[in-house]
N, C-alpha and C positions, 0 to 999 in steps of 0.2 A: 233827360237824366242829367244830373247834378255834375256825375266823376266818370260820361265817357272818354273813353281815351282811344287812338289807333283807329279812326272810324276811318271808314271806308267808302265812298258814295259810289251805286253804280248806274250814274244816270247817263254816260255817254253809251255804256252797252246798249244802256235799255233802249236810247235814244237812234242809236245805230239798227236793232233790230227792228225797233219800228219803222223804221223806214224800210230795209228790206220787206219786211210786212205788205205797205201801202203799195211798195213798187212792183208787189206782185214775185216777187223772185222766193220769199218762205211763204209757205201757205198757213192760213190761222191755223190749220189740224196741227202745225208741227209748234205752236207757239201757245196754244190754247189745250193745256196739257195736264191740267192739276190732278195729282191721284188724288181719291178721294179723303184720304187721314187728312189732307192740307183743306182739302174745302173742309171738311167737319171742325179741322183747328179754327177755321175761320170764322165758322159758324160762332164756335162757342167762346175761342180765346183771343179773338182779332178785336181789332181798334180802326173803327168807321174810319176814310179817309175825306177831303171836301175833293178827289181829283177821279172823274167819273173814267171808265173803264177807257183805255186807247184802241180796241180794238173792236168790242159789241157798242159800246155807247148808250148800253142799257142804265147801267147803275154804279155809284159808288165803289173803289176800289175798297176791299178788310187788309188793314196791315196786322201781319202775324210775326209774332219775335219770337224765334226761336233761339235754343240755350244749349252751351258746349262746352265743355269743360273738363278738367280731369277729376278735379273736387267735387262736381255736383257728383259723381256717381248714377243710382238710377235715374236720379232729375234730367241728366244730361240726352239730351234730343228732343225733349219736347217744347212744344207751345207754352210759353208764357205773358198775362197781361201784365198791362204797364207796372200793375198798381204790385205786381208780382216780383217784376225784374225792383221797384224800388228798393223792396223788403231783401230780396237777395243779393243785391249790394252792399246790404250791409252787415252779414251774414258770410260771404266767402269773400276768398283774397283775389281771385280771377277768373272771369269767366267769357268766351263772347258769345254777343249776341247777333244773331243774320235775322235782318228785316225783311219778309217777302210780302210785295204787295199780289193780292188776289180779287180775280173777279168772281161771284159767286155765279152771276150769270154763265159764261163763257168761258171760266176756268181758265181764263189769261194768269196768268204767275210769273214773274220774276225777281230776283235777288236787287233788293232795291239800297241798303245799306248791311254796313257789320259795324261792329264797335264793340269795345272789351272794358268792363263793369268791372264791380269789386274794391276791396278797400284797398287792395295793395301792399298790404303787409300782413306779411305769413301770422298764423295764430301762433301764443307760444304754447311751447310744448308741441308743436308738430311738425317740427325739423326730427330725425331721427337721427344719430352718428352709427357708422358700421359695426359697432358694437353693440348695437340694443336691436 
């Protein structure tokens, strides 16, 4: 995306988990967790990854962007594709987005980035004064 701004990367968490993972101290049941709304998100609104799963080794991780905001209203919690979050940039003043990678095999999931979209300046006419 052209105008992220405030991103976030969480790859020492992840990188930290994983290792307790490997080292035997969290067990996969406590890390391999996805309810199912996020695998279906995956299914149908995620973005193929090239970084195969760290924990089954089966297959390909789905990145899923989900969307947060006070403007999106109903929009606001769901799964968005890339080609989606573009079109909504340019469309609302602010919104973030949280990246979680998914394995569909093993349901490994974690919060992989955020970052905050939008054009950055309020539409006019949608300031309101204490009098209207």
């Amino acid at each position: 995306m052209r105008n992220q701004r405030q991103v976030v990367d969480y790859a020492l968490q992840r990188r930290a988990l994983l290792a307790e993972v490997h080292s035997g101290r969290v067990s996969t049941l406590d890390v391999c967790d996805a309810n199912p709304y996020l695998l279906r998100a995956a299914k149908f609104h995620g973005q193929p990854s090239k970084t195969s799963c760290p924990v089954c080794r089966k297959e390909a991780l789905t990145l899923v962007s989900w969307v947060f905001g006070d403007e999106l209203r109903h929009v606001a919690g769901s799964a968005k594709a890339p080609e989606e979050l573009e079109r909504m940039a340019n469309l609302f003043t602010e919104f973030t987005v949280y990246v979680v990678e998914v394995c569909r095999s093993c349901a490994w999931n974690h919060l992989v980035q955020s970052y905050v979209l939008g054009t950055g300046k309020p539409h006019p006419g949608s300031r309101r004064t204490a009098g209207q």
